[in-house]
N, C-alpha and C positions, 0 to 999 in steps of 0.2 A: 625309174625315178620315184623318190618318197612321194607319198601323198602329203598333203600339208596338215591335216589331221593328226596322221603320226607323228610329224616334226613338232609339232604342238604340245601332245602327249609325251614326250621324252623330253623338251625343254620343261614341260609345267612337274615334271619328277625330278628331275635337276633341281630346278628351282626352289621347289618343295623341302627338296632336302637342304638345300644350302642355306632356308630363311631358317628354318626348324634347330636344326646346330647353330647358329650364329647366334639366334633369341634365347636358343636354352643355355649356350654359355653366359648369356648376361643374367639369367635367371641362375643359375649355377651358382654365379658371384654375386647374387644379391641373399644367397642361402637356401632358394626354394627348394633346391637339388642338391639332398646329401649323397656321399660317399663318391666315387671317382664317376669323373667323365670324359670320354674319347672323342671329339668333334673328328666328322667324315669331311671336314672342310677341304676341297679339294682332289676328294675321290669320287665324288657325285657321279661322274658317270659310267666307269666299270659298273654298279650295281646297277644303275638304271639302261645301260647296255643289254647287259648279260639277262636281267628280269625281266624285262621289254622281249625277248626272243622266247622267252617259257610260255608255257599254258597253264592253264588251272591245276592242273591235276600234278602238276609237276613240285618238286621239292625242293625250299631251299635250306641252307642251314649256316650260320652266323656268325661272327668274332665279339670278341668286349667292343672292336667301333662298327656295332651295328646298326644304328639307328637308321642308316643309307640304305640298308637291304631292306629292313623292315619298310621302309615308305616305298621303296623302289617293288616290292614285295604286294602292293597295296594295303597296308595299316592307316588304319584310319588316327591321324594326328595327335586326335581329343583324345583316345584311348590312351597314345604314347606321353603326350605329354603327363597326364593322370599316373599316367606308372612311372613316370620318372621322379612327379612328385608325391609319389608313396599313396597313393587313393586308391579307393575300393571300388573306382571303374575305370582302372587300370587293367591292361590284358590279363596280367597276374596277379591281380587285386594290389597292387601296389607294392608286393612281395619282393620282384624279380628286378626293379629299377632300371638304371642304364642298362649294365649288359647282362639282362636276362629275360628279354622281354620275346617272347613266341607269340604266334597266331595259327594256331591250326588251321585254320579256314582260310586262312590264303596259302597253306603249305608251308611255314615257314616253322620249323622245329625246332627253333630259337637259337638265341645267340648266347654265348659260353665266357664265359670271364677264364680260364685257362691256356694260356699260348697255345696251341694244337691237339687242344683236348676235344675240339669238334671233328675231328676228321675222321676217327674210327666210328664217332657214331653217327655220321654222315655214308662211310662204307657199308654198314649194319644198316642203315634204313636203307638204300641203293640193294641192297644184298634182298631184304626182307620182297620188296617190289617186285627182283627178278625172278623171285623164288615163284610169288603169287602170277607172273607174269603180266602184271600190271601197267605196261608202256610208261612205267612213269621217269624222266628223267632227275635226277638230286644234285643240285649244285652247291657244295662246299667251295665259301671264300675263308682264305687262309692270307697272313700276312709274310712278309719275306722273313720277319724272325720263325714262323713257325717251321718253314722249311728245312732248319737247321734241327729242329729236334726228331728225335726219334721215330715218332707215332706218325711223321710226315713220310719217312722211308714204309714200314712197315703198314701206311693205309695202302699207300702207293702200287706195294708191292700187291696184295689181297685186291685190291680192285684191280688188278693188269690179270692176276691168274685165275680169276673167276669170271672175266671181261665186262666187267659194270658198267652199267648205263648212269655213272656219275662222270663230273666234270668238275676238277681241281683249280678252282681260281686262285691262283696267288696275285694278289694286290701289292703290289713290289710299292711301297712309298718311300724305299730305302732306306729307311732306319728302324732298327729291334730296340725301341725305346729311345736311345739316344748310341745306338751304335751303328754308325755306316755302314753299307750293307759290305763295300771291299774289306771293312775290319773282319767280319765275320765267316767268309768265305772266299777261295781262291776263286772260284767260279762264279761270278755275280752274272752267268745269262740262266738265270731258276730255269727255264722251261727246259734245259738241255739234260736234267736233273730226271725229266718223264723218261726222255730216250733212253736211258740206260733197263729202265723197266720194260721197253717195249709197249709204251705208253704214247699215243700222239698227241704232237706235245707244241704249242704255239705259242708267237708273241704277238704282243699288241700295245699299239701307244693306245695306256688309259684313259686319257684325259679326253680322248674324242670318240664321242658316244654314238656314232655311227660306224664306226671302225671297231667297235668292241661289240655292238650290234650283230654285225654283220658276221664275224667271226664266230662269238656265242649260236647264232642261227644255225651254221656250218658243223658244229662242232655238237648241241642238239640232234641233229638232223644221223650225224652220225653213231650215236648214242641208240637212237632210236632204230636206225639197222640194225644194230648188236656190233658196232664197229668201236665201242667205248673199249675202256674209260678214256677220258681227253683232259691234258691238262696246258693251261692256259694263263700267262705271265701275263701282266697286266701292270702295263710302268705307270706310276701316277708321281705324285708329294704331296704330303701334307703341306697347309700354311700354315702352322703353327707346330707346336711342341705336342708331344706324346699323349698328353692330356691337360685340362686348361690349366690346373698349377704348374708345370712344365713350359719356360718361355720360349724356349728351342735357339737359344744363345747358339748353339752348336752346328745350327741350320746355316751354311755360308749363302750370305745375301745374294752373290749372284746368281747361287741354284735358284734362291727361293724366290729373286726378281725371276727370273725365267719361266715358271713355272708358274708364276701370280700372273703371268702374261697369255702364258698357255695354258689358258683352265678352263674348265670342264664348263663353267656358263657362259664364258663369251663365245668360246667353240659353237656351242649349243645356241646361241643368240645366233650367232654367223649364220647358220646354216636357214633359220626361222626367216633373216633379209636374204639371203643368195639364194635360197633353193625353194622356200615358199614364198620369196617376196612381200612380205610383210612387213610394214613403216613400225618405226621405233614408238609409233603413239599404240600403235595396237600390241607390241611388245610390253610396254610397258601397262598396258592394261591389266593384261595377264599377269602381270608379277604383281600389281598392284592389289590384284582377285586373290594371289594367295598369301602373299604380308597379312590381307583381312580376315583369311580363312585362318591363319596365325595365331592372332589375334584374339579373335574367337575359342580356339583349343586351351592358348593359358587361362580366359576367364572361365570357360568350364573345369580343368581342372582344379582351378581355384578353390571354385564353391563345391567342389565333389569332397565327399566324408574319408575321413580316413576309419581305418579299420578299427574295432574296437578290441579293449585288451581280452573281452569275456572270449569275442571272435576267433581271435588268435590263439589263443590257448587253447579253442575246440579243437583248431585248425593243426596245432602244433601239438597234439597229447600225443603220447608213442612214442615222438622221435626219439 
């Protein structure tokens, strides 16, 4: 049985990440946030599953819709919000934006604006670990378009013949932009994709974050015998389109009623009344603790400096 502690700590990471995307999309569209943005609305709990089962020392590493690993990752807010709106106490000084924001210090070697351009050098730090023999495990999230390119086959294959202590998340939300995942490929179960590497290779409904939990722990656990690498399909949906100019016309309402029903915070609520027993006023405390903490992050970024041009030019001579 969960303690009600943890059930707490994986709803208030859910939650977290779901105020955070939904305020920075209105912040988006009021222009605070240039260039493209990828809202995790709706994947909340693959990252706060699978991060929830790691330790410190362990590694993750990122897609362009990271903002969900990074807080599931423990990022502290103020920071992310600051770099998303280009400030100089931002993780990357305000450099890196939406999808380029790392934290070393919580293991998190950032996230990649290139369709599967993270996965080799997710293998490469997994590789570097086992070399040093470091017990440390590396978890690359990867999306279902990325499984179709190349660098998806060819990490796959390097992490099975050198038996890596990494774990291959594919976040299936079925669509590579606005292409259904059956447009794309004959075979839409990913994980059966590991087997052919001789890769262990699972599914799991994403959207429920004790069941992603619980597997991610399993799948860790065997990592750390030297039973790696693992890879791990992870069905979710977006609620919206590709990115927020994207309305996701393309999205059929009844997938997307079904899965606006089965999502990942009422899941994550359910569990907070049925297994900790918890009244919807002390529920709703907690969401109310972090809408405030919210809050607080856009007016610090606010008043945070942006960089200056002398700065930047120190910062940029060479290139």
């Amino acid at each position: 049985m969960y303690e009600k502690v943890f059930l707490i700590d994986l709803y208030k990471t859910i939650y977290t990440i779901r105020i955070f995307e939904a305020r920075c999309t209105q912040l988006y569209r009021q222009g605070l946030i240039r260039g493209y943005f990828h809202p995790y609305l709706g994947e909340e709990a693959v990252a706060t599953g699978v991060c929830a089962a790691l330790e410190q020392r362990d590694y993750i590493v990122s897609t362009h819709r990271g903002h969900g690993h990074c807080i599931a990752r423990g990022a502290d807010i103020k920071q992310m919000v600051a770099e998303l709106f280009g400030k100089l106490n931002g993780y990357c000084l305000g450099l890196g934006g939406s999808m380029h924001i790392a934290d070393l210090s919580t293991g998190n070697l950032g996230a990649n604006g290139i369709v599967g351009g993270n996965l080799p050098l997710a293998v490469g730090a997994s590789l570097g670990t086992a070399m040093r023999d470091q017990d440390k495990v590396t978890v690359v999230f990867s999306g279902d378009g990325a499984s179709n390119n190349g660098v998806f086959a060819e990490s796959m294959n390097l992490a099975a013949i050198w038996n890596l202590p990494i774990i291959i998340v594919i976040e299936n939300n079925q669509y590579a932009v606005s292409t259904p995942i059956e447009d794309s490929t004959r075979q839409t179960k990913l994980y059966q994709r590991g087997q052919a590497y001789g890769v262990t290779s699972y599914y799991v409904d994403g959207n429920d974050v004790l069941k992603v939990y619980e597997l991610a722990q399993q799948s860790i656990s065997q990592c750390r015998q030297g039973k790696g690498p693992v890879l791990i399909e992870a069905t979710t949906y977006r609620h919206g389109g590709h990115h927020v100019n994207d309305p996701g016309s393309y999205m059929p309402k009844e997938k997307l009623d079904y899965f606006m029903e089965h999502d990942p915070v009422k899941i994550g609520r359910k569990y907070l009344t049925q297994i900790a027993k918890m009244s919807d006023q002390e529920i709703t405390a907690i969401e109310e603790s972090i809408e405030e903490e919210m809050e607080q992050a856009i007016t610090y970024a606010e008043e945070c400096a942006e960089m200056s041009l002398d700065e930047f030019c120190r910062m940029t001579e060479g290139f």
